[in-house]
ZASEDREN-517053 format. One record per residue (C-alpha): residue in three letters; residue number from 1; y negated, x negated, z negated. Coordinates in Angstrom, 3 decimals. Layout:
% residues N
REC; rest; nr; v; u; w
REC; Ala; NUM; Y; X; Z
...
***
This chain:
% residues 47
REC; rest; nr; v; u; w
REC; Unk; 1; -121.759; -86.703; -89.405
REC; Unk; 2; -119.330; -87.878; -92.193
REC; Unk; 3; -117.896; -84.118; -92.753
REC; Unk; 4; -117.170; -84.324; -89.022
REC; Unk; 5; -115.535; -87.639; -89.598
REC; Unk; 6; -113.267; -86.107; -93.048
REC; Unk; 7; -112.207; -83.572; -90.787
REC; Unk; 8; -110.754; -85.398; -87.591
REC; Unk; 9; -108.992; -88.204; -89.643
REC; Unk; 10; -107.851; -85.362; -91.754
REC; Unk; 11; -106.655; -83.727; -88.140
REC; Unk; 12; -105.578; -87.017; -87.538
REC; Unk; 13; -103.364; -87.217; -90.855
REC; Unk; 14; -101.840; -83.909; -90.559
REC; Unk; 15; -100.730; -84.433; -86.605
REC; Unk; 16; -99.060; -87.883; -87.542
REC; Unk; 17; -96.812; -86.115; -90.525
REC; Unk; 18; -96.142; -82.661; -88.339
REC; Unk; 19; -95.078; -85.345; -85.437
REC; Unk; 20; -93.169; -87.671; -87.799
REC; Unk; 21; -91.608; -84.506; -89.335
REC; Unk; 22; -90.428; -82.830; -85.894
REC; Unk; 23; -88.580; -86.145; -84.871
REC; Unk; 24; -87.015; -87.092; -88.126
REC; Unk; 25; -85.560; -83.173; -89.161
REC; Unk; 26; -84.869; -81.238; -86.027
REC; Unk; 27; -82.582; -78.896; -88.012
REC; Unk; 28; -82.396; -77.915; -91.449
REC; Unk; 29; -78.842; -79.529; -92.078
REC; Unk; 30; -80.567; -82.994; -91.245
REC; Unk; 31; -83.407; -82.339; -93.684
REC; Unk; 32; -80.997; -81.874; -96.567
REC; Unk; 33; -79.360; -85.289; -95.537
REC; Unk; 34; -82.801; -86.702; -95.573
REC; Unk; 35; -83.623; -84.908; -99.360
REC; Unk; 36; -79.870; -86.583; -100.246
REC; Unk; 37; -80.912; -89.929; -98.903
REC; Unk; 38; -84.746; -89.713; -100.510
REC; Unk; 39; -82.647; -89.068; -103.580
REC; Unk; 40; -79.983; -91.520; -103.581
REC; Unk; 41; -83.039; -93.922; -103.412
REC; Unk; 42; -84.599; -92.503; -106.319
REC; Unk; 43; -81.474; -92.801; -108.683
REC; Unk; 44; -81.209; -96.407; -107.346
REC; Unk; 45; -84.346; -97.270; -108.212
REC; Unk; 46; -84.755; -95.542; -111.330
REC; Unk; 47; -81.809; -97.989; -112.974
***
């Protein structure tokens, strides 16, 4: 019972990150402003 458990949350998991990651980069130019922005944050935070 608790594999069958692992495997829908992990079913779960991976629909919720393939859904958030088909709304937030519909084309490869606005993934590479998201990778800029991720970065920008990093630099920021790393001072």
């Amino acid at each position: 019972m608790k594999t069958s458990i692992k495997r829908l949350a992990l079913l779960l998991l991976a629909s919720t990150v393939w859904t958030l990651v088909g709304t937030s980069c519909r084309t490869v130019r606005g993934f590479g402003q998201d990778v800029e922005h991720v970065g920008g944050h990093i630099e920021r935070a790393s001072r």
